[in-house]
N, C-alpha and C positions, 0 to 999 in steps of 0.2 A: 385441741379439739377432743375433748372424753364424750364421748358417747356412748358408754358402758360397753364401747367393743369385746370387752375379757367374755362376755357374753357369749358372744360369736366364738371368738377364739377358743373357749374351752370345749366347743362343740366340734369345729372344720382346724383346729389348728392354725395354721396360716389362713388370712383372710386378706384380700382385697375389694377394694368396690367396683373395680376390674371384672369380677366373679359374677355380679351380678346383670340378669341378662332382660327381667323384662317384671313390668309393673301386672298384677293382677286385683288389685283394691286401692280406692283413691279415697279418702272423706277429708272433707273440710268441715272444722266445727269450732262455729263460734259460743260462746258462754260468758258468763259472770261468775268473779270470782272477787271478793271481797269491795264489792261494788265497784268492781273496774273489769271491763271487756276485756276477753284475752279470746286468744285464736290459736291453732293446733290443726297439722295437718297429719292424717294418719296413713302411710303407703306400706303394701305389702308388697315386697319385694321374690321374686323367684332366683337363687344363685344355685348355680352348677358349680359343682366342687368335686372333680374326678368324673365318677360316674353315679355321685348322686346329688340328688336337686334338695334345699331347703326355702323355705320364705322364713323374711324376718318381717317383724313388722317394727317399722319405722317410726318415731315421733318428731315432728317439726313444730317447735315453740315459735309465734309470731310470725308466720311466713308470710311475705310481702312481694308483690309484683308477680303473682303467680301466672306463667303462660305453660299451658300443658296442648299441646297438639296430637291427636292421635288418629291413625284412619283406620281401626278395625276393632275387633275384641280384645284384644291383645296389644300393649304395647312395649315392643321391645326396646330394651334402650342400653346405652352406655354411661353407668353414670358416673359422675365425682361432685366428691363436696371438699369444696377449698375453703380454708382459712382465713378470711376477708376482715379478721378483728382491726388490724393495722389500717385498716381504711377509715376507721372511726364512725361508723353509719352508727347514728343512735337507733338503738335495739336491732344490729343487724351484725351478728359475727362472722356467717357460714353463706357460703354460694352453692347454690344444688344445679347443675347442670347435667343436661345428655351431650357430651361432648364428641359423638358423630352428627347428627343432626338438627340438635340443638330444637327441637320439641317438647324438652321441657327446663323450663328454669323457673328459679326461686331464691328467693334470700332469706334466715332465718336468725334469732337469737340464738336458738339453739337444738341438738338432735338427739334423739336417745333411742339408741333399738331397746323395746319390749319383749320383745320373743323372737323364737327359731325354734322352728320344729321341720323334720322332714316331711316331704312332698313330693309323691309322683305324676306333681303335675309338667305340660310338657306341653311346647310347641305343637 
C-alpha cells in the first residue's frame, strides 16, 4: 500500500493512521477522463502528533460503497485503511474504515495523500 506516506513521514517523523483524529473536508468528484468516467474522493484529514495538529489531504481513486454517517460539524473518527488486494475485487485494493464506530466506510483502488501542512485547528 504506497501512498506517498514519505510525504507525511518527512514532516511528523513517525506516522500512524492511529494519529489521526477527525474529518474536516469531504468532496466527491466525478469526471472524464479519456472518455471514461472515473471517481475520486478528496478528505482532509486533522492529526495530532505531540502537541501539534496537521491536515493532510487525502486522495481516494474509485471509491465504491461509500457510507459516511455523521451527527455534527465535526467528525471525529478513528481511522484505518487495510489492504484488501488479496481479495481480488475488481478495481478494489484498500478498505477505508472508522474502526470505533464504524460511520464511515469505503473501498477504493487506490490512496495518495497530497499535502500536510500545520493547523491550529481544534476540537
Amino acid at each position: 500500500m504506497n501512498m506517498n506516506i514519505d510525504l507525511i513521514k518527512r514532516t511528523l517523523g513517525d506516522f500512524s493512521f492511529m494519529d489521526v483524529r477527525l474529518i474536516t473536508d469531504f468532496h466527491f468528484k466525478i469526471f472524464e477522463e479519456n472518455f471514461e468516467k472515473k471517481a475520486v474522493l478528496d478528505i482532509e484529514f486533522v492529526i495530532e502528533s505531540t502537541d501539534l495538529r496537521y491536515k493532510i489531504m487525502v486522495r481516494f481513486h474509485d471509491p465504491q460503497k461509500i457510507n459516511f454517517e455523521s451527527s455534527g460539524t465535526y467528525h471525529q473518527i478513528s481511522l484505518d485503511i487495510r489492504d484488501i488486494s488479496e481479495w481480488r475485487w475488481e478495481n478494489v485494493k484498500l478498505e477505508v474504515i472508522d474502526y470505533e464506530d464504524n460511520g464511515f466506510h469505503f473501498y477504493c483502488s487506490k490512496a495518495e495523500i497530497l499535502d500536510i501542512r500545520k493547523t491550529s485547528y481544534s476540537i
